[in-house]
Each structure stands twice: as C-alpha cells, then as structure tokens.
C-alpha positions as CSV (number, residue, x, y, z in Angstrom):
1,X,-1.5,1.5,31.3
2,X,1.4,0.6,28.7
3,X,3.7,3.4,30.1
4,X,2.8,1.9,34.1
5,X,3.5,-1.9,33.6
6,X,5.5,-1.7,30.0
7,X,9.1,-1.6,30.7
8,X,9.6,-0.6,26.7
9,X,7.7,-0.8,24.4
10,X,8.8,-1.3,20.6
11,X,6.7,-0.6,17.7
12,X,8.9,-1.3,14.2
13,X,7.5,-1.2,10.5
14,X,7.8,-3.5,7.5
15,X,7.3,-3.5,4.2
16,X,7.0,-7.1,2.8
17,X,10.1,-8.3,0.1
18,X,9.6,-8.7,-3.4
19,X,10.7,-12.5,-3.2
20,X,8.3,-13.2,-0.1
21,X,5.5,-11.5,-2.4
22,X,6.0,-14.0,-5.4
23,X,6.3,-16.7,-3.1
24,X,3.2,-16.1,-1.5
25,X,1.4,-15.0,-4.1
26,X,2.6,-18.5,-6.1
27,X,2.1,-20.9,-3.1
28,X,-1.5,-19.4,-2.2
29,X,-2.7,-19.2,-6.2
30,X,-2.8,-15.7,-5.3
31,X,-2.5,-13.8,-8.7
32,X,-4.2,-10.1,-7.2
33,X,-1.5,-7.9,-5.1
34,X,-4.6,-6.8,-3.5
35,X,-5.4,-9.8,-1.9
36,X,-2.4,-9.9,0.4
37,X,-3.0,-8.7,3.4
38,X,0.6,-8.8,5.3
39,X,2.4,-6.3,2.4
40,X,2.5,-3.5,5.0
41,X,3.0,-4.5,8.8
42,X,3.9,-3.0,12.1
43,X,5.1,-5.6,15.0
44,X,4.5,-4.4,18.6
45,X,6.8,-5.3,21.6
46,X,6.2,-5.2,24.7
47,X,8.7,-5.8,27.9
48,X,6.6,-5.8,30.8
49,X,8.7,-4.9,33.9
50,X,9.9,-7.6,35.9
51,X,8.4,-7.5,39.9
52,X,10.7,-6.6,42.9
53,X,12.3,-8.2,44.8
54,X,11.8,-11.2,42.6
55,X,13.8,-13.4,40.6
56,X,12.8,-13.0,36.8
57,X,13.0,-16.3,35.9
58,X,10.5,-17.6,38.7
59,X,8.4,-14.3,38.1
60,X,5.0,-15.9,36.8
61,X,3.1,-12.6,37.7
62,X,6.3,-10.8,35.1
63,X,4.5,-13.5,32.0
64,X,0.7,-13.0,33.3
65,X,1.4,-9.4,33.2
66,X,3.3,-9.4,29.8
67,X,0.3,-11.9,28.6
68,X,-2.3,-9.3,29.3
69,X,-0.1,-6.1,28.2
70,X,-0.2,-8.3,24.6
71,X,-4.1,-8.6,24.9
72,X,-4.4,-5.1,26.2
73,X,-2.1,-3.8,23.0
74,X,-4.3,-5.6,20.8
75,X,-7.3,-3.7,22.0
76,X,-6.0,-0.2,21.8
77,X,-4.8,-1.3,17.8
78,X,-7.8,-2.2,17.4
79,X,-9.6,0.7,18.2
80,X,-7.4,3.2,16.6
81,X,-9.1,6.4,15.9
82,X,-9.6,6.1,11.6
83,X,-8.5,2.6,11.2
84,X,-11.0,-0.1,10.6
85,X,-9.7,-3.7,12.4
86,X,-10.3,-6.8,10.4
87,X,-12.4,-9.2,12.3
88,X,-11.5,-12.6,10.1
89,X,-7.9,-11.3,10.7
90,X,-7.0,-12.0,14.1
91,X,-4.9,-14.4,15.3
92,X,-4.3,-15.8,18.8
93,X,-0.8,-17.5,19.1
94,X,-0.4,-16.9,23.0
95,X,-4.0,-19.1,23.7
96,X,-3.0,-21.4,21.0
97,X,1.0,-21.1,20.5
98,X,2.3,-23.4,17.6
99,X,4.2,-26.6,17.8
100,X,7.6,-25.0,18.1
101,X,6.5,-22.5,20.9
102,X,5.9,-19.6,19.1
103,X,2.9,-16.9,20.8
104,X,2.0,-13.6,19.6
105,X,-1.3,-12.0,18.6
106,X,-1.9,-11.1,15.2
107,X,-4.5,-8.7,13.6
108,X,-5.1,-6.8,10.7
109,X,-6.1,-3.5,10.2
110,X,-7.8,-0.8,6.9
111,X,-7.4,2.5,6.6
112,X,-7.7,4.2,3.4
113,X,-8.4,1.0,1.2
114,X,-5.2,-0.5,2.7
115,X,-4.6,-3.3,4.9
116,X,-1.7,-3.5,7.9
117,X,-1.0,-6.4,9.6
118,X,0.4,-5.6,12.8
C-alpha cells in the first residue's frame, strides 16, 4: 500500500549525541543509560502523492491520505517480524499536534534487549 499511495518514502537512522544524553539523563534524574528509550531511533517519511488534476495546496484528500499512510506506517512498525512494540510508548502528535503545530506519531520498539524509537 506504501509503494501505491507513497510518493517516497524515507526511512533515516539516529544515534542519540553524547550531550543530548547527559542532558536528558540530568533533567529527567535519569542516572541508568538503560532507562532511555530514544538512544537508537529511525524517523519514517512519507510523501503521499498529490491527486490529479488538483492543486496541491487545496488537495485535502493529498493530507487525509498522507494522515492515514502515517497511521498505516505505524502499524506495519509495529508488527515487525522479531521486534516487540512498546505499548506505553506511543505517541500521537497528528490527533493531538502540539502548540506550535508539530504532528507525527511516535512509538517505540525491543528487539534483542534494545529499545528503538522510531
């Protein structure tokens, strides 16, 4: 379904800085490397492709689409074969987007003892 309705799809790796570590780990109390979930993260991005014969800008069926290619990401991450999705870890920024417009999904992941945010 990606491949159909995505126009690209991006999929890009992270590891998390030493300096956004100790910050984290000092604002949060957070003294067990452990205990942070986002150390290792993949962010997904999806372009859906726009409709024709349609002005992009006025497409609302171009952001429902892209809206449920998110949701519809989210799923197949969450099922991959081995890894082991973290219910307490999902968070929905496109139902609830913050103050300053931001929207995304969020989840996290274990395989092998080790957590992934993507």
């Amino acid at each position: 379904v990606l491949k159909d309705q995505a126009f690209e799809v991006k999929v890009v790796g992270r590891t998390k800085e030493i300096y956004s570590l100790w910050h984290k780990m000092t604002t949060k109390g957070e003294h067990n490397l452990d205990h942070i979930v986002d150390v290792v993260a993949l962010r997904v991005i999806i372009t859906p492709k726009p409709q024709e014969n349609i002005e992009e800008e006025f497409d609302l069926q171009t952001t429902d689409r892209g809206v449920w290619l998110c949701y519809h990401a989210l799923g197949l991450v969450q099922h991959l074969p081995g890894f082991q999705p973290v219910p307490t870890r999902v968070k929905d920024y496109i139902s609830f987007p913050k103050p300053n417009g931001y929207q995304s999904l969020h989840t996290a992941l274990m395989l092998n003892g080790q957590t992934i945010e993507v």
